[in-house]
N, C-alpha and C positions, 0 to 999 in steps of 0.2 A: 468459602474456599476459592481462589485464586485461580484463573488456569493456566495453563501451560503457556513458560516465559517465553517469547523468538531465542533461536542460537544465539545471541547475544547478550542475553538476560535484560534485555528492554523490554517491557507492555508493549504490547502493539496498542501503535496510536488507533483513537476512535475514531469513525465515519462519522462525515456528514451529520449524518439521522441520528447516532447516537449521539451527539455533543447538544443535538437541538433536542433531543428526548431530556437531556439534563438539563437546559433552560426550563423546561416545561416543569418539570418535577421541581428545580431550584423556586420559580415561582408561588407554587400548591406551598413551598414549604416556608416559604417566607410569608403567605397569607392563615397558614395552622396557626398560628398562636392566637391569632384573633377569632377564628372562624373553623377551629378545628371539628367541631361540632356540628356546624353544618354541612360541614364537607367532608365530613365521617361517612357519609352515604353516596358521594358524588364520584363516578369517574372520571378518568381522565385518560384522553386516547390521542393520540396525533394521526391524523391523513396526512397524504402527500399536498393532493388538493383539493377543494370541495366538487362537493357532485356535482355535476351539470344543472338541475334543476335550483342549485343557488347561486349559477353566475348569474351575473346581470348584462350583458353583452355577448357578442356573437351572433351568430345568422340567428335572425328571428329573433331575438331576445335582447336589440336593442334598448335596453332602459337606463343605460348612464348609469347605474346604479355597479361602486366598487364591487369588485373581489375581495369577497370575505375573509379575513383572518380567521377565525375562528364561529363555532354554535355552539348553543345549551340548548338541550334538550331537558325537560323536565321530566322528575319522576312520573310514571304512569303503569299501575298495575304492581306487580312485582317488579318491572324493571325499574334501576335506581336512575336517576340523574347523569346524563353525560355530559363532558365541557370537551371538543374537541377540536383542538388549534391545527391549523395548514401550514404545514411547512414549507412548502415550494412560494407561495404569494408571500412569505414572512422572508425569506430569502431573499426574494426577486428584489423588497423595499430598501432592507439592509446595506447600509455601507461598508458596517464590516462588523465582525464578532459581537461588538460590545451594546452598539444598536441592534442586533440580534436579538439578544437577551434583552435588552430594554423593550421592545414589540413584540416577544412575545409575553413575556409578565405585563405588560399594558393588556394584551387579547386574553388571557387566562383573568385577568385581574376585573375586564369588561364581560367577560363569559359568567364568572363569578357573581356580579356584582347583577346582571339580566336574569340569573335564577335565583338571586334573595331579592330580587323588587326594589335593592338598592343602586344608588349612582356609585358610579366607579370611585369616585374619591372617599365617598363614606366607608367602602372593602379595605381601600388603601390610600391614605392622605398621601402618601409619594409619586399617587398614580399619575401618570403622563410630566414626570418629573425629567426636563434633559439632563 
């Protein structure tokens, strides 16, 4: 069910985070047909930005080493599988909407591909396609 339209019976447009939560999800759903079944088990979570102890720069922790797009964590115990992409570093690269969505279904697609043992192009032969 729907909710409640503005006075003017227009949706209120989406934030930010929400339009980037739909590239996330548009990715996962473009990767199911192939890989539904793997990732039957797998969540999927967006942070703003990654934790501190996965920059790679900053006081003390010069290592040249980028800002992370995203991580997977693997299954362990009863907790399943997490793939969780950064929104703010995926923003920051982006020049506009469309390479949006294109970085982040490359980082979901690389997240994906770091928890089955495979290269990114074998999850998705389009991967890292301009």
């Amino acid at each position: 069910m729907r909710g409640p339209l503005a006075p003017s019976h227009v949706p209120i447009a989406k934030s930010r985070s929400e339009r980037f939560d739909d590239f996330v999800l548009d990715a996962v759903e473009r990767l199911k047909p192939r890989w539904g079944s793997q990732l039957a088990a797998v969540e999927f979570a967006v942070e703003e930005v990654p934790p501190i102890d996965e920059l790679g720069d900053g006081p003390g922790l010069l290592t040249g080493e980028p800002i992370p797009f995203g991580r997977a964590e693997p299954a362990s115990g009863r907790r399943p599988a997490v793939v969780t992409v950064y929104r703010r570093p995926l923003e920051a690269r982006a020049r506009d909407r469309d390479q949006l969505g294109a970085l982040v279904h490359d980082t979901v697609v690389e997240q994906v591909a770091g928890l089955l043992g495979l290269s990114p192009e074998s999850v998705d032969p389009g991967y890292d396609d301009d």
